[in-house]
Each structure stands twice: as C-alpha cells, then as structure tokens.
C-alpha positions as CSV (number, residue, x, y, z in Angstrom):
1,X,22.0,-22.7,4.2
2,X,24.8,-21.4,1.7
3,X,23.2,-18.4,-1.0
4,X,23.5,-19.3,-4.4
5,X,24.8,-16.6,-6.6
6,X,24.5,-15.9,-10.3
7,X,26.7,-13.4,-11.4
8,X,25.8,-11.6,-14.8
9,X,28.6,-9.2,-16.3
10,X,30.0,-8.4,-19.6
11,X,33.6,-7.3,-18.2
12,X,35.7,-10.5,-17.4
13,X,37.5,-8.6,-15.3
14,X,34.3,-7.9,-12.9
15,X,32.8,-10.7,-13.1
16,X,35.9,-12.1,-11.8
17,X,36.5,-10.0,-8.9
18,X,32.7,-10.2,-8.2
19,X,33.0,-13.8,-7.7
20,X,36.3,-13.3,-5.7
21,X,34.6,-11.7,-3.3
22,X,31.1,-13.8,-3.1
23,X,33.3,-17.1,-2.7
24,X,35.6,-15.6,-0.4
25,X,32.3,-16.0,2.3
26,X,31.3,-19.3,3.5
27,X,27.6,-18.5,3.4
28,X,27.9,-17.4,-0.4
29,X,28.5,-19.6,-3.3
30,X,29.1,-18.6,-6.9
31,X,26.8,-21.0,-9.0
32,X,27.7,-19.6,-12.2
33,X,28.1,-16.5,-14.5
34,X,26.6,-15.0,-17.9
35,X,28.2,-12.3,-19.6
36,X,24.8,-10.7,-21.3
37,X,21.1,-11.0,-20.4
38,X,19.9,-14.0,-22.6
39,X,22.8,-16.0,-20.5
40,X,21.4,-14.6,-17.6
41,X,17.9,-15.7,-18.3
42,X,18.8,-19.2,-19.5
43,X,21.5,-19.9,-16.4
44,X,19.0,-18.3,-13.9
45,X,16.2,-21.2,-15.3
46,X,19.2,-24.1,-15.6
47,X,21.1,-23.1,-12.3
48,X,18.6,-21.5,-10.4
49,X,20.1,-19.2,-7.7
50,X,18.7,-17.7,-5.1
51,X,20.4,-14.4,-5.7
52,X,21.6,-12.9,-9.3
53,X,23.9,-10.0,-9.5
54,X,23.1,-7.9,-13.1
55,X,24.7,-5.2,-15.0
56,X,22.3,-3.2,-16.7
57,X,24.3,-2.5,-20.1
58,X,25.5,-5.7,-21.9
59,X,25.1,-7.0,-25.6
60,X,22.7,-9.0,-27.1
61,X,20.1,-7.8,-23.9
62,X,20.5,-5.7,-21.5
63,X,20.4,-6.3,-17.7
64,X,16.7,-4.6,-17.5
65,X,15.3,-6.7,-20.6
66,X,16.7,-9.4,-18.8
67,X,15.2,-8.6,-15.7
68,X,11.7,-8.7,-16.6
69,X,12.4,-12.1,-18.4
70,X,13.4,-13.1,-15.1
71,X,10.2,-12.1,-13.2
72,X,8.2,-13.2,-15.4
73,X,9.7,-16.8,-16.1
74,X,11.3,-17.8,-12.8
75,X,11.3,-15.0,-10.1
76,X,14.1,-14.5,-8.4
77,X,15.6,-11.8,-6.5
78,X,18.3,-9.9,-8.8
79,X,21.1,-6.9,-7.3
80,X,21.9,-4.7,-9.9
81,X,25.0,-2.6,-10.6
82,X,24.8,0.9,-11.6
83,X,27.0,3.8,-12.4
84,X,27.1,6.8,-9.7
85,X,25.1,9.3,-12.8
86,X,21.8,10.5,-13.3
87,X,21.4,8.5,-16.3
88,X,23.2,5.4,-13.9
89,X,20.1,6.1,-11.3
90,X,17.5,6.7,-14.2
91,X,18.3,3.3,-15.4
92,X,18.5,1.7,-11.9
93,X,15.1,2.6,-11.2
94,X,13.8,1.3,-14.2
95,X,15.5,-2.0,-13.1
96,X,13.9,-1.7,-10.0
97,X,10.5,-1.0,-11.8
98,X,11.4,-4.3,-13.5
99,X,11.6,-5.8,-10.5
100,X,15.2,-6.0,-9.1
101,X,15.1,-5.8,-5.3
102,X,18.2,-3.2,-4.7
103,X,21.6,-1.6,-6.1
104,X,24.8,-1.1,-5.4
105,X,27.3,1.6,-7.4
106,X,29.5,-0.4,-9.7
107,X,32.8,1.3,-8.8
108,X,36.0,-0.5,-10.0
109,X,38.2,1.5,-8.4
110,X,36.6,0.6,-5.2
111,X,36.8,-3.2,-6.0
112,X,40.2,-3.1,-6.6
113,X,41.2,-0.6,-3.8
114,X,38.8,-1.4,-0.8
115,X,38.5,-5.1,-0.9
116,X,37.2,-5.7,2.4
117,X,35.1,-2.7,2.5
118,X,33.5,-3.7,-0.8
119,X,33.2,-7.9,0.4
120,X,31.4,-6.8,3.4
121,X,28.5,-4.2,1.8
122,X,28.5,-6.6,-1.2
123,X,27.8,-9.8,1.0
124,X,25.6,-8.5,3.0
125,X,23.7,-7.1,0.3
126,X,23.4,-10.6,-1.0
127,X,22.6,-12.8,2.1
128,X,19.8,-9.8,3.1
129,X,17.8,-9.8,-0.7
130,X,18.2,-13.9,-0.5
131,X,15.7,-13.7,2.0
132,X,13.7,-11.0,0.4
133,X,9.7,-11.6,-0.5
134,X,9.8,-12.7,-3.7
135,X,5.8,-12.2,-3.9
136,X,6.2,-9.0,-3.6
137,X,8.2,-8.4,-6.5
138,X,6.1,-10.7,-8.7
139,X,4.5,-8.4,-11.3
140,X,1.0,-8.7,-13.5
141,X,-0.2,-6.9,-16.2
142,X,0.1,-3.5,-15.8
143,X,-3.1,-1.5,-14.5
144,X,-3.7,2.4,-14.0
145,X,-3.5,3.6,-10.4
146,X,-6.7,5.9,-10.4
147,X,-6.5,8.6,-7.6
148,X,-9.4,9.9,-6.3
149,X,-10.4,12.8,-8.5
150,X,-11.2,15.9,-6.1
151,X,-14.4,17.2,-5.2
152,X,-15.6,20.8,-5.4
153,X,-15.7,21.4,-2.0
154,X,-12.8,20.0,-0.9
155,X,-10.8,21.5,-3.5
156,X,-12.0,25.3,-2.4
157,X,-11.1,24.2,1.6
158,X,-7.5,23.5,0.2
159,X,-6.9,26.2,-2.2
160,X,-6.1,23.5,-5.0
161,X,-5.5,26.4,-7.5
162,X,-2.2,24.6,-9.0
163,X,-2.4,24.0,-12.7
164,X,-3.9,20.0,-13.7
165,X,-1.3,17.8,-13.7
166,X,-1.1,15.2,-16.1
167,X,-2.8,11.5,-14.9
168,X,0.0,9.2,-13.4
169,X,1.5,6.7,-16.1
170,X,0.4,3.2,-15.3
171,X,2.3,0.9,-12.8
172,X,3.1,-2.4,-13.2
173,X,0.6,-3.8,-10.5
174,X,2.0,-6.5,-8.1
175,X,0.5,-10.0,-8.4
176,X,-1.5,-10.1,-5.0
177,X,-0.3,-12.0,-2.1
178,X,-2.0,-13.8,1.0
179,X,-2.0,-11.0,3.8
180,X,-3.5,-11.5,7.9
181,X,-5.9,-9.9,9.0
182,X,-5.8,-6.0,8.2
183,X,-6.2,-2.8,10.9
184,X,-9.0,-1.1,10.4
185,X,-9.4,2.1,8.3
186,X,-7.8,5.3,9.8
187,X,-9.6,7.9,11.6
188,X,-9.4,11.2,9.8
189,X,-7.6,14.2,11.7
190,X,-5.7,17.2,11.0
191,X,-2.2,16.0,10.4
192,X,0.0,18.8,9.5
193,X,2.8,16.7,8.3
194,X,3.3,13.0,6.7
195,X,6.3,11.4,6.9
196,X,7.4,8.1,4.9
197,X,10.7,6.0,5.9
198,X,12.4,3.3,3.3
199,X,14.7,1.7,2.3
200,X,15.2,-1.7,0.6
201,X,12.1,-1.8,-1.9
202,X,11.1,1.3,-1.1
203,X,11.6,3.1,-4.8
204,X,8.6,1.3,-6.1
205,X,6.9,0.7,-2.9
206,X,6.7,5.1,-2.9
207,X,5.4,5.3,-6.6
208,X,3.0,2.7,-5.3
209,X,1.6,5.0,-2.3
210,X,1.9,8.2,-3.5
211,X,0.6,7.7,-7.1
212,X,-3.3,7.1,-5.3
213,X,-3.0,10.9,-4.1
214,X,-4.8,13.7,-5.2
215,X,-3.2,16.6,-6.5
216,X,-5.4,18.5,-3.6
217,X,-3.5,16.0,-0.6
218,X,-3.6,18.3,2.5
219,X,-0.7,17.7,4.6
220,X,2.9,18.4,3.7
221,X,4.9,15.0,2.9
222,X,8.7,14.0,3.5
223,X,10.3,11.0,1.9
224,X,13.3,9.5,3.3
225,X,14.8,6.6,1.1
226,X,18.3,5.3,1.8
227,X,19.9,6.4,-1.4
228,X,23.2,7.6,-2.9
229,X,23.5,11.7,-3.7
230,X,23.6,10.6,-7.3
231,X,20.0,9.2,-7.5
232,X,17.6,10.9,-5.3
233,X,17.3,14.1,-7.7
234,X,16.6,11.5,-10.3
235,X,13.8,9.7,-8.2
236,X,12.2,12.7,-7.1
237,X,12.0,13.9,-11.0
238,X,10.5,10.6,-11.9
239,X,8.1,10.5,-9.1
240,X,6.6,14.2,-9.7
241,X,6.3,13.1,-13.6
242,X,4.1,10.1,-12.0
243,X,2.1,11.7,-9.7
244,X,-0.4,14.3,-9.3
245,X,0.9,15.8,-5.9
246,X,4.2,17.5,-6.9
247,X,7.7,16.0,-5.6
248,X,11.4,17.6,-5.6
249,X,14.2,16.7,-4.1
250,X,14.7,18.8,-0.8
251,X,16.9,22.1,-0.7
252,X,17.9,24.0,2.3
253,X,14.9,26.4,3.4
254,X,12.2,24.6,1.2
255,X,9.1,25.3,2.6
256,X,6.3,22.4,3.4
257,X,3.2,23.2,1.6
258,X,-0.1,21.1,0.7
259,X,0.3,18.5,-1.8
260,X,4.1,19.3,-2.3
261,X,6.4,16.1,-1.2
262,X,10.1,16.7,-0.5
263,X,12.6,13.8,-0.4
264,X,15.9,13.9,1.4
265,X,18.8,14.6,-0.7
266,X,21.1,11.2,-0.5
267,X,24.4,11.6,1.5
268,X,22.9,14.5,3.8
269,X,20.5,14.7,6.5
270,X,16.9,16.2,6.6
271,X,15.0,17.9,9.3
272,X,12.1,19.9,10.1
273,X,11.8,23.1,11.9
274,X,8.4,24.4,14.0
275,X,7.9,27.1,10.5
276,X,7.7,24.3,8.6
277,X,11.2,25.5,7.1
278,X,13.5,22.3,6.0
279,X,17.2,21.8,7.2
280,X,19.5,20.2,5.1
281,X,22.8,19.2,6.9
282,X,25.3,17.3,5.9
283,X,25.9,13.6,6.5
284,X,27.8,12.7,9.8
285,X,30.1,9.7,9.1
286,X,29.2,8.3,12.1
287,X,25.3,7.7,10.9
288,X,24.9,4.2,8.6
289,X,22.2,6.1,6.6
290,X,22.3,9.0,4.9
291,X,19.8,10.3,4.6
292,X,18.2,8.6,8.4
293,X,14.7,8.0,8.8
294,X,15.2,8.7,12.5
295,X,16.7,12.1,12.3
296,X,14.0,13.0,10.1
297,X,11.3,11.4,12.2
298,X,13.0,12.8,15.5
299,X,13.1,16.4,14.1
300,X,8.9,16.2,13.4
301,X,9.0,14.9,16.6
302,X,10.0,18.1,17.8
303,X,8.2,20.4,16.3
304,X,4.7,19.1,15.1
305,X,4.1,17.1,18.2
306,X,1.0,14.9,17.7
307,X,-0.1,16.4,14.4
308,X,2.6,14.0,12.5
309,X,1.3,10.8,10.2
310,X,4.5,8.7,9.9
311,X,4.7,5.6,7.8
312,X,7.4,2.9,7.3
313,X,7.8,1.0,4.5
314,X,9.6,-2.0,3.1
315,X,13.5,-2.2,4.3
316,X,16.4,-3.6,5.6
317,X,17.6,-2.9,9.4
318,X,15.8,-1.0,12.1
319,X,16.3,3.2,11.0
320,X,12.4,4.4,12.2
321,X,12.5,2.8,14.9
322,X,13.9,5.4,17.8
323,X,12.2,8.2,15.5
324,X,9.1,6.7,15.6
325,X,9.4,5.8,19.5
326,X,9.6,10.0,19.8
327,X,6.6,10.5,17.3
328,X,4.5,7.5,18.8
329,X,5.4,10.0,22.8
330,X,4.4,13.1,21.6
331,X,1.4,11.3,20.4
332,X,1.6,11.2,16.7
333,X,0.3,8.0,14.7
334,X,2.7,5.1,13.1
335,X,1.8,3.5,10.3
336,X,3.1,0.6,9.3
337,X,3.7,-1.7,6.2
338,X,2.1,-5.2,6.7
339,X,5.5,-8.0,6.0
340,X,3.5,-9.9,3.3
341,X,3.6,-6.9,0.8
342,X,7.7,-5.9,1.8
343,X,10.5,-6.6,-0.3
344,X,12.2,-6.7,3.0
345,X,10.1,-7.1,6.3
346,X,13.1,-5.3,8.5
347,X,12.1,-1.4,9.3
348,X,8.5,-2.4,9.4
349,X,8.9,-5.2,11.3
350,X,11.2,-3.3,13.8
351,X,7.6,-0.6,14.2
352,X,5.9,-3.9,15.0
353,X,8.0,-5.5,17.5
354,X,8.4,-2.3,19.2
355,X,4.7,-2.1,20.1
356,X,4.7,1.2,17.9
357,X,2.7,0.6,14.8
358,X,-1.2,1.6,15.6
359,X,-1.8,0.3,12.1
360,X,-0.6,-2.0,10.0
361,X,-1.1,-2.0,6.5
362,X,-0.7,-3.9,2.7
363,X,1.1,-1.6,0.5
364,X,-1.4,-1.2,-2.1
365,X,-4.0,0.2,0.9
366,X,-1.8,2.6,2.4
367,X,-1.9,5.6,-0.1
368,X,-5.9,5.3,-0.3
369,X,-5.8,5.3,4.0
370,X,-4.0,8.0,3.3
371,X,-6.4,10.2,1.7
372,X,-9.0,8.3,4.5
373,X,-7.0,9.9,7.2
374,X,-6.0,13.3,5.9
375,X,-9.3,14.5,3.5
C-alpha cells in the first residue's frame, strides 16, 4: 500500500526537494504540502496522510503548535526536521513531547549534495513511522508522575544524603491502550547495574520510566538512545531537570553510582568496565548506531555477569538483540516493552522473538517494576 505524505515547510526550496525525493519512491506518494502550521493542521484533516513531515520554525504557527493540534484533532504520525544545535535538539524534543514520532537533521547541504544518501535514510524513515502505533502517541490531559517518596530505612541502607531535588514537572500522560495479558511483577534482587536500550520513541518513552524513580534508586543506570552528538547533552539536561535520580550525559571515566543515570554520548560508543569505570570510544563507521545498545549491553555482559537488569524499549530494527542474548547467558534479566505501548514494536519485538524477554511489560509499569525489583 503506497504512504501518503504531507510535507509542511516554509522554504519553497525544501519543500521541493523534499517532495523530489518522497515521489522519486514507488511506495511513497506526496499528497500535498503546507508552508506553516495552520496549513499543516487544515491539509492533515482535508488530505489526511499517513505520514507528515514538519519544520518546527514557520510563520503564523510553528511546527510544535502545530503538532499538538495534530494529536489532538486527527492523530497522525509527524517526522520533524531539526537543526544539528542544542537549541535544534531542545526544540526537537519538545516536538517529540508533542507527539512527533522521530527526527531527522534538516541539512541542506546534504540534500543537495548526497541525494541518494539522503532518499534512502529519508524513505525509510517514512515507510518505518507509517506503520508506527499511533495509540501510543495519542496524549490526554496531562497528569503528575508521582514517584514513590522514600522511606526512612531505606534511605539510611542507600546513603541517600544528596540534596532534595525538585518534584518532576508533569507529563503529558498517554491515552491508555488495550494491552494482553501482562508478566507478573518482578522479583526483587541485587542488581548492580540497569541498562535501558531505545530508539524510535524512546525520548519520551525514558522520561516516562525514569520520572516514577526515587531519588534513593539503588542500582547504577545506562541509557542508550540512538541519537545525533548534537542532542544527547540536551536530553540528558532535560531529563535530570525532570527527574529525581540525577542524569548526565556520559564522559570518559564517569563513575556508576546509586541513583546517577548516564546516557551515551551520540556518535560514540559506551561501555562498561568490572570498576564500574565508563569507556567512551569513538564511533566505528562500520556500526549503523552510534551509540549501539549491543556494545553497551555486551560490555555489562562482561563484567557484571548476572547482576545486570536490562530493558528495551520502543524502536526501530533489532540493536539489543545480540547484547541481550550475552546478558540473558551470563544470567542477567531482560526486560521488555509490551508492542501495544511502542511507538515502534521493532527492538522489543526482536527480545520477544528471540525467546529472551523474561518479562514483558506496558510502558507506564516498567519504571514502578523497577523500583519492585531493585528496592
């Protein structure tokens, strides 16, 4: 079945070559184009595509205004554009907040210079969100995620002497969807380390899981989220603003601690020594992801054995898979995110056909099983 595309630009010149490249595929057809946000919302509910492509700064509305119009009036799954800056990534994750399902850098000199490079990651990019869960990025009124406030005890076994941080800003809560049958709630057990693999999705589905953990979280956590450089030290600021456990974007020799997450710096590669010292390497060109869940996953692997918690979230492809096939041998536990709560059932779903997953669970359980497991 051919993807219907609306593409929303305020340069004639992009929007063009936007819809060069989309019509150029057989699968893909160009439906129509805005050049601002109220266009956007009024061809996406006239036209509507299955797929709309949005800047995020145009006149008269922007591309996240737009957005949530979108969502709210005829969801709909939207790829935005964004500039390779922190204010570019800042932006893009508000977009994403709003309910966009992924990004690609808007880089015209790549466009004009790297055709076929560009047709590919751009086209696959839209026949992959065209089939995205559309549920999942259906939003409700927004609702305070209340971690579980520590207790006195457990508070003294894990030296939670860290200054109160503020109470996470509220999320926009997801309208619920129809799940299967649920595994049952986690057995607790010392995990030294927890380790979370995404992509696709996976900017909101993180805020989602880590935003339900105490500041006084036990086990060290690593993030991996297929990112560019230019946006990861933006994410990680904005998740340790919305949390109470504390996150940073990984440097070279960071050491894991208690209630300190570290996500992978995009374009580089992440690993874990037996100290609990991190590596930081750069990115091999012959890896598709950088940063790869499965290095990461494969270096716990090696030196935590079965004390490791991993999880896999929403996202395209298979990365996980082979680092979670060493994890699940050394006896560590695989978590899993349940396909009706993805944005894309594709890393997950690789856990699940791989007989790896000992649990599988919606996204809105998984940080509370969390804290079941580890406190």
């Amino acid at each position: 079945m051919v993807v219907k595309v609306l593409v929303v630009d305020d340069s004639g010149f992009f929007r063009r070559r936007v819809s060069e490249i989309l019509s150029a595929d057989p699968n893909i057809q160009v439906v129509g184009t805005a050049t601002n946000g109220k266009e956007a919302i009024d061809q996406a509910l006239a036209l509507k595509p299955d797929v709309i492509t949005m800047d995020y700064e145009m006149p008269m509305m922007d591309g996240i205004t737009a957005v949530r119009h979108i969502m709210q009036r005829c969801p709909t799954p939207v790829l935005m554009f964004s500039s390779l800056t922190h204010e570019g990534a800042r932006v893009t994750l508000d977009a994403l907040d709003a309910g966009a399902v992924d990004f690609l850098p808007k880089n015209f000199e790549d466009i004009s210079r790297n055709p076929e490079k560009v047709k590919q990651l751009l086209c696959e990019k839209i026949l992959s969100i065209s089939r995205s869960n559309r549920r999942a990025n259906t939003y409700s009124a927004p609702a305070p995620v209340a971690a579980p406030a520590p207790t006195p005890s457990s508070a003294s076994s894990y030296g939670s002497s860290a200054p109160a941080r503020p109470a996470p800003a509220p999320l926009p809560t997801r309208a619920p969807a129809s799940t299967g049958p649920s595994s049952p709630a986690p057995k607790r057990k010392a995990y030294k380390l927890v380790a979370i693999g995404t992509s696709t999705g996976g900017p909101v589905a993180l805020q989602r899981v880590l935003t339900q953990l105490p500041a006084n979280f036990p086990a060290p956590i690593v993030l991996i989220q297929h990112m560019p450089a230019a946006f990861t030290k933006a994410f990680a600021e904005r998740l340790d603003k919305l949390c109470r456990i504390s996150v940073k974007e990984a440097e070279d020799g960071d050491i894991l601690r208690p209630g300190l997450a570290l996500l992978a710096p995009g374009g580089k590669q992440m690993m874990i020594d037996g100290r609990g010292a991190v590596k930081i390497l750069p990115g091999d060109e012959r890896l598709n992801y950088k940063p790869c869940v499965d290095i990461t996953f494969g270096s716990a692997a090696k030196s935590y054995g079965d004390k490791v918690l991993a999880v896999v979230l929403t996202g395209m492809g298979a990365d996980g898979r082979e680092g979670a096939r060493l994890l699940k041998q050394g006896g560590s536990a695989i978590w899993a995110q349940d396909e009706a709560s993805c944005v894309i059932y594709g890393m997950p779903m690789a856990i699940v056909k791989a007989d790896l997953a000992d649990a599988i669970y919606s996204l809105d359980d998984i940080g509370r099983h969390l804290v079941e497991a580890c406190i």
